[in-house]
Phi, psi and omega in degrees: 000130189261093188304136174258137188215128188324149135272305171322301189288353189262006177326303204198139166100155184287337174111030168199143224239347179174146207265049125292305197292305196293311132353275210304319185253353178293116172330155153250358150244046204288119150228136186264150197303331201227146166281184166308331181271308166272003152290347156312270168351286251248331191290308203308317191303311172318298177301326184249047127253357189269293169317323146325294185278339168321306185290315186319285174287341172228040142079037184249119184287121177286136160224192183266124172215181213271138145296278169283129168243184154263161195302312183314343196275335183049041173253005188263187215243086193296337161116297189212195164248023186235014186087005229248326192261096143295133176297161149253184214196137179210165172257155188217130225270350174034084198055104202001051172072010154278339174238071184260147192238118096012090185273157162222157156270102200318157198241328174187172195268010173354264185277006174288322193282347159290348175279306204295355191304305162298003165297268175323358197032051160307127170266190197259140205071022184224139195229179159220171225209152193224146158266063194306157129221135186220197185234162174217107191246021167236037173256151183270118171318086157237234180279000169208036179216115197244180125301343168238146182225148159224120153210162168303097147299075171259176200214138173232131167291101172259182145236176234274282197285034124243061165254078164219192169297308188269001140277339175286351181300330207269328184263332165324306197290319174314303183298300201272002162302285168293354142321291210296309204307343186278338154289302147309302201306317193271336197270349203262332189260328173214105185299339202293353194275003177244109193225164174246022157313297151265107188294147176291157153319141188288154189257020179224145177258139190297146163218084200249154174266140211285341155330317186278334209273340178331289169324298170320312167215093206301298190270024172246155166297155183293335176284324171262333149279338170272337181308295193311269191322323196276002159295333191258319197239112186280357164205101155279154176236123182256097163326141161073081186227103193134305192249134199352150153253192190282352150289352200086350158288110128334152158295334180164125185309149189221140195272162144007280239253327166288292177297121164267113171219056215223352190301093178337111195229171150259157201252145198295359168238029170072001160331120173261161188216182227204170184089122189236038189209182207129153202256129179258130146209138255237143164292131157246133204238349126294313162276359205000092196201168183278148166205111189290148175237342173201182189211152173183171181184161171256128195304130182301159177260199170297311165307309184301320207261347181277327164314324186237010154267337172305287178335277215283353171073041201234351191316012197286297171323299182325334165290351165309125153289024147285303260255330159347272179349308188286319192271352173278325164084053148293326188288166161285106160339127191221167136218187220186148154188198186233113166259141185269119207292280198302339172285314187307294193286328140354298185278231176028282191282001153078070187252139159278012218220163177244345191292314180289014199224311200228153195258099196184176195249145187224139166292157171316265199357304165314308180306308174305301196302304162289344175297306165327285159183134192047041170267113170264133119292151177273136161220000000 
């Protein structure tokens, strides 16, 4: 009997919708490799080798970047198109309200970091690298979807002839370099964490166009075809995330204004297909789950981005000074994406909880649940 299933709805959001369903997929028999005090050690080791080899390999400096933006600025990072994730957003009444500033709390540093690349006076071939934090306060809360987000927010100064596929190919494999190696690293400091219960990351990444995976399985929702290929290809990177498929469906919504995914590209099998941009993800083999670990992309240029503000019914946006910049070509040609610091140690330490890594708020209902079993989350 052949089950039918929303492909619409399966767009945005983690894919589990209420915590009977969440119960059901959280392990039973989970104990964890480290106590609290060395899953700290170990988080911490994780983060400065990883920051480290970051810089190391695609030429990038840690700075600084905003909690907070104004609203006017049109730099925060709306998530998707269709409107469903809002910042939050307050006013600060400033000198009794004669100089007020209109605030958001940033949902990730996306398009700050192209200001900041000509902040920082970057040249091409050189980036910079962020300890982000934001808030995302419309995810529904389970084992890898918080309210609070933390990730290496980054940025690369490029040009024009490396807007294609196989440099971005190029900065993937770098990037998934310093995954693996940030693992070995950890595991050298507490052996127990290399078991072949949960096998490490594979040390080569899969690399399919989300067309191909369309194909493979024509008739799922997008969350459940990565569910599926990353059971066969156990660390993937998928191209082309934002612009239609061959359903009429996106892989998944992407806002306008960072990614470009509107490019014509081909497919290794002469297809044509669309996108300079894409996601790496992972088998977890605790949660036996999709589990994302970064998002990344090479950035629209003026063409690109009125193109894919027309699609989205957004030309509104072009009165931003970001979105000026791009089309004035004050900004840098860039690329750029975000790894998510608390999904990474999560995975690595071979954790269930996304709760166990990072300090931020769960409802009862979640804590009772995991509690049961032998899920602690931190507050």
């Amino acid at each position: 009997m052949s089950e039918t299933y929303d492909k619409k709805a399966d767009l945005a959001g983690p894919g589990i919708g209420n915590y009977t369903e969440l119960e059901n997929i959280l392990p039973t028999d989970y104990s964890s490799f480290l106590n609290r005090r060395d899953t700290m050690t170990a988080l911490y080791a994780v983060k400065e080798y990883i920051e480290d080899n970051l810089a190391k390999e695609l030429n990038l400096q840690l700075v600084q970047c905003p909690l907070i933006v104004d609203i006017e600025s049109g730099v925060n990072d709306m998530l998707d198109r269709d409107g469903s994730r809002t910042p939050i957003q307050f006013h600060i009444s400033n000198d009794y309200d004669k100089n007020p500033v209109d605030a958001q709390v940033v949902q990730a540093a996306t398009k700050w970091k192209r200001v900041a690349l000509k902040q920082f006076g970057m040249g091409v071939g050189e980036g910079l690298n962020t300890d982000m934090r934001a808030v995302r306060k419309d995810y529904f809360l389970d084992h890898d979807h918080s309210a609070y987000v933390d990730q290496w927010d980054w940025e690369l100064v490029i040009t024009e002839d490396q807007r294609n596929l196989d440099f971005l190919t190029g900065v993937v494999k770098k990037i998934w370099k310093v995954l693996v190696g940030a693992e070995l690293h950890v595991q050298e400091m507490f052996p127990q964490l290399k078991t072949d219960k949960y096998p490490n990351m594979p040390e080569e990444l899969t690399f399919l166009h989300a067309e191909e995976i369309l194909e493979m399985y024509p008739d799922l929702p997008r969350k459940q075809r990565e569910t599926e290929v990353i059971q066969k290809y156990p660390a993937i990177f998928i191209y082309g995330v934002g612009y239609p498929l061959a359903d009429g469906l996106p892989h998944e919504m992407r806002a306008a204004d960072y990614d470009d995914w509107i490019t014509p590209t081909t497919s290794k099998d002469g297809k044509p297909t669309h996108g300079l941009n894409g996601d790496i993800l992972v088998w977890n083999h605790v949660t036996k789950r999709r589990h994302e670990l970064t998002s990344m992309g090479i950035r629209v240029n003026a063409e690109t981005l009125k193109q894919q503000l027309e699609m989205s019914g957004q030309l509104d946006f072009l009165e931003f000074p970001y979105h000026q910049g791009i089309i004035n070509g004050t900004l840098p040609l860039s690329i750029g994406g975000g790894i998510g610091q608390s999904r990474t140690y999560m995975y690595i330490l071979k954790k269930a909880h996304l709760g166990e890594v990072s300090v931020t708020v769960w409802p009862k209902i979640l804590k009772d649940i995991c509690a049961e079993k032998n899920i602690f989350v931190l507050e």
